[in-house]
N, C-alpha and C positions, 0 to 999 in steps of 0.2 A: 493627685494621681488617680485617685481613684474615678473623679470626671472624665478624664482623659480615657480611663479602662471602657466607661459605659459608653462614651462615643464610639469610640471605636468598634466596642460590641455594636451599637448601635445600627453604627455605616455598614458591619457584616452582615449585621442580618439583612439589612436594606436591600444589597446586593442579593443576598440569598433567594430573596421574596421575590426579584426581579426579575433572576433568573428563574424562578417557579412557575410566576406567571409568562414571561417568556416560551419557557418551555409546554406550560398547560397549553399555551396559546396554538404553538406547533401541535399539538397532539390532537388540541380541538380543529385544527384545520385539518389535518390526516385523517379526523373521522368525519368531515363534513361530505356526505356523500355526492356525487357528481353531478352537474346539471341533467335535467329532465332531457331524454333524446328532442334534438332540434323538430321543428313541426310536430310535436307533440300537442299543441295549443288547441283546447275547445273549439270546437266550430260555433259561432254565433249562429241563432237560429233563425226562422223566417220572420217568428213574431220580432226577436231581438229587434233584427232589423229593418222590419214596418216602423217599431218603435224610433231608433233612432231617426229614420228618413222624417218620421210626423213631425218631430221635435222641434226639425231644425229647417222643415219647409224643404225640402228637397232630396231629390233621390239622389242616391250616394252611387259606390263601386264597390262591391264587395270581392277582395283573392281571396277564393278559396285555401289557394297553398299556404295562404298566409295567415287564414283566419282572420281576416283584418278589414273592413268597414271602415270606407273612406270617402270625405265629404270636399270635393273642391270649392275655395273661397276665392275665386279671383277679384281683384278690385277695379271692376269693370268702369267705376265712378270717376278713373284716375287719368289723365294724360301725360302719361311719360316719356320724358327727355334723358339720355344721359349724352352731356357735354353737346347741348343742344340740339342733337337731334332725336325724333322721336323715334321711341319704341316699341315694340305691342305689349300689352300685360303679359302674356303667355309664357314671355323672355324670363321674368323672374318675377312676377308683381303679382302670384296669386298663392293666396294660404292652404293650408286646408286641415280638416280632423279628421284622426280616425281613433277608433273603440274595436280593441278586441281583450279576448277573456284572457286572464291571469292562466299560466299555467296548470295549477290544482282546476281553474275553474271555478272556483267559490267568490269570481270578480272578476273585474272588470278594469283595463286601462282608459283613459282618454290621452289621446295627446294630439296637440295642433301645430301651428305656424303662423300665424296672425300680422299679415301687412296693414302699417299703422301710419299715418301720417304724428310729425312728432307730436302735435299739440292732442292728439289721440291715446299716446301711452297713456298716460295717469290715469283715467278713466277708467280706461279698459281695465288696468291694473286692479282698479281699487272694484270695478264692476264682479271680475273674476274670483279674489279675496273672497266677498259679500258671498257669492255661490257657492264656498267652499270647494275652488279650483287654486293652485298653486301656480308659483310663475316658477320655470327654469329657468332663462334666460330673455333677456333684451341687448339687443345688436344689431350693428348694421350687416348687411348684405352685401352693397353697392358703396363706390365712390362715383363721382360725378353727376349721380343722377338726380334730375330735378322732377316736381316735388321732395325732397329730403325723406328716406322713407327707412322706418326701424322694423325689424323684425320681432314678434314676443311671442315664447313657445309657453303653453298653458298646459297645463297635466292635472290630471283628478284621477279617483280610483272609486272603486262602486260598481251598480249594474250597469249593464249598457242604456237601457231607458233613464234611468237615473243622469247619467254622464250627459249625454242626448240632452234634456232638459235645466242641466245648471248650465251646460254651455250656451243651448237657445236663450238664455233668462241674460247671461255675460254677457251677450253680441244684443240684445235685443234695443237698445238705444246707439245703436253704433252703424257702421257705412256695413260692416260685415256681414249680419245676416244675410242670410239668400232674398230674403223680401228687403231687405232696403235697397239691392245691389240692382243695377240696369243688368238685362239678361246678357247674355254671351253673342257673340258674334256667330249665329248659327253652323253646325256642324258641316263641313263638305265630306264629299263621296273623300275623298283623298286621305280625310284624318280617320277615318273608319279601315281604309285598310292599304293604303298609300299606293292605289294604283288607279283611280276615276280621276280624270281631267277634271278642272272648273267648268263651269258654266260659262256662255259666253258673257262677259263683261265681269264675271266675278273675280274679286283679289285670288292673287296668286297666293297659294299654298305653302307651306315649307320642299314640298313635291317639286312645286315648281322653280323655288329660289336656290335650292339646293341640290350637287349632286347626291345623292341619296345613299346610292351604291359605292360611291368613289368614299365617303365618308366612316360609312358600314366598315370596310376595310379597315381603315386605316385605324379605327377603334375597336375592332372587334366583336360590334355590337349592334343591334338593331335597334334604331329611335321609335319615338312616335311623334308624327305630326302634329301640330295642335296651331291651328290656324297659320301664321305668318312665319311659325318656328317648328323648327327640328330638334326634340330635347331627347338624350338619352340617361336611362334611369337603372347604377349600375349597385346589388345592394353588397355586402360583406360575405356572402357565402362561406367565406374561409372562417368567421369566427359563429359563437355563439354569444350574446349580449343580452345578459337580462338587468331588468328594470322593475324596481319591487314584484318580484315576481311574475314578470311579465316578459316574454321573448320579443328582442326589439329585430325586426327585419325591413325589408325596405318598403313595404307599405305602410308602416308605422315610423318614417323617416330615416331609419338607417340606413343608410346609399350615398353613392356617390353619383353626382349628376351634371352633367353639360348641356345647356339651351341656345340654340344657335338664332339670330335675327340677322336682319340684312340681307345677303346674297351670296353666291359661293366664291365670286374675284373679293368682295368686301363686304366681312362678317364682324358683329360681336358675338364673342362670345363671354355667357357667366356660368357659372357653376359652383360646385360644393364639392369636396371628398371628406368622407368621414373614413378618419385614421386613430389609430393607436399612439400612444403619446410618442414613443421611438421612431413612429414613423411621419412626426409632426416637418422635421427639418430635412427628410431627403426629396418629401413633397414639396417643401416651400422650393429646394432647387431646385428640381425638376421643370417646376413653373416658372422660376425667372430663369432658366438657361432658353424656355423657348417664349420668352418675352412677354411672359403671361404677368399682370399685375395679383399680389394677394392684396385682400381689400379687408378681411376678418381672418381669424384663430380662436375659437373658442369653442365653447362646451353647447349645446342642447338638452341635455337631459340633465337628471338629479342620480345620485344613488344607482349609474348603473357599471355593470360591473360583465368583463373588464372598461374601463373608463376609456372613453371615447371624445376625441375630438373632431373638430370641423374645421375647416376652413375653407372659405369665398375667394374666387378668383376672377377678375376681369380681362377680355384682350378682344383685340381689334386686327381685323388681315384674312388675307386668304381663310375662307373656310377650314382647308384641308392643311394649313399652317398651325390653326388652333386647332384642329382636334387632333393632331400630332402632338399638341402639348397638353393636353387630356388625360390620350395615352400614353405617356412618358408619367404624369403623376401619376394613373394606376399600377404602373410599372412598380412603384413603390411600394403599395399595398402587401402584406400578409409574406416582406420578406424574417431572416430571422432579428432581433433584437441587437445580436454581437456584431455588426455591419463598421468593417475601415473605420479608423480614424475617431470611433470613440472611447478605443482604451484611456485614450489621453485626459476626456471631459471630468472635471471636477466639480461634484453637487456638494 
């Protein structure tokens, strides 16, 4: 009997303790004081970012708003196909980094996107390791497209010069840095400020392949040209997303984005929305009611909070057919949590 008495005590206290720490737990979250006001974020400075540009061989794009220092990687080396015909890189086949300061400012983020050919991952992987850079994820992007191409997001924390330099040291045996990579297909009057004609004999523009304005509408939003494509770049405004202490916005990847190739009777299009877990399954209908393929679901980041998802979407048609289905998945974004039909879901 008397076994019996101390188990019993035992399971009580267990319980007791449980609910202690339970309860400490509530209390410590009620005092955990609020996020830092949104754009609060140090500005990187000039030397910062002389620094970074030296590192990594090229001059970068610095937002202001954003605080945020960004390095585009395209993989100019690559000739892409999806489902046989080809496509420009601009469409979806270029990486990039960017470095801005932790909140307090006492550091520094990196975070990337690194287009890899597969026999490429492991390398890279184990190259980024060696430099004391972490990997968030490896995934695809695309279906059908040939070369077979994976995506791997690379994160480190530190100074910006510091960041700048393990990532040049990562890429520096690989297609990615700026010095291995064939230069870019020179800038037109058009992607500067989408209203200069080409040159005579020069490829036509996204300006030109695209209604521009008819698009604008129907998404709510102004793109930007970038060669052959019309991509627009839309970030979370509604939320605030931090990442070891670091405000994630959409020059640091948080966005949601559509890149348009082809032409405005017969377009692909790809893209990303980055959503909240609730709002993982109203985006995926959204996209197949307007015949949009998803092609990924998954995470980007590590550790940030609130927790963030992605997803990859492909389709093919009228221009202004896709980007109705675009807007129909932003439509979804930043509604509330308690939305029809999931009294019922059982986790």
């Amino acid at each position: 009997m008397s076994h019996f008495i101390s188990r019993r005590d035992a399971l009580r206290s267990t319980a007791l303790l449980s609910a202690t720490s339970l309860l400490g737990l509530d209390a410590a979250s009620a005092a955990t004081p609020a996020q830092p006001p949104k754009g609060n974020t140090p500005a990187l400075t000039t030397a910062e970012i002389a620094s970074i540009e030296a590192a990594l061989g090229k001059k970068g794009t610095y937002v202001e708003a954003q605080a945020t220092h960004s390095t585009a990687l395209p993989r100019n080396d690559l000739k892409m196909k999806i489902k046989g015909e080809p496509v420009p890189i601009p469409f979806g086949f270029g990486g990039w980094a960017a470095i801005k300061h932790t909140l307090d400012g006492k550091s520094a983020m990196l975070m990337s996107d690194t287009v890899l050919l597969q026999e490429e991952v492991a390398p890279l992987m184990s190259a980024a390791l060696a430099n004391g850079l972490e990997i968030g994820a490896v995934h695809n992007h695309f279906f059908y497209e040939e070369p077979r191409i994976f995506y791997m997001h690379i994160h480190g924390m530190g100074s910006p010069a510091e960041l700048a330099r393990k990532f040049a040291a990562t890429l520096k045996d690989s297609k990615l840095l700026p010095a291995n990579q064939p230069p870019s297909p020179p800038a037109s009057g058009a992607q500067a400020g989408n209203t200069a004609t080409p040159a005579a004999g020069a490829a036509a523009t996204g300006k030109e392949l695209f209604d521009l304005p008819a698009l604008d509408k129907i998404t709510g939003y102004q793109g930007t040209v970038n060669g052959p494509t019309y991509k627009y770049t839309v970030g979370r405004d509604d939320l605030q997303v931090v990442m070891m202490n670091t405000e994630m916005t959409a020059a640091i990847g948080l966005n949601s984005w559509a890149s348009f190739a082809g032409k405005q009777a017969d377009a692909h299009i790809a893209g990303d929305i980055a959503m909240l877990e609730h709002e993982v399954n109203p985006v995926i209908k959204a996209l197949r009611a307007h015949n949009l393929e998803v092609v990924a679901v998954h995470n980007h980041m590590l550790f940030d909070q609130p927790r963030m998802m992605f997803l990859h979407y492909y389709g093919r048609g009228p221009a202004a057919q896709l980007a109705t289905g675009f807007r129909a998945a932003l439509d979804q974004l930043g509604k509330s949590q308690h939305t029809p039909g999931m009294e019922g879901m059982k986790h």
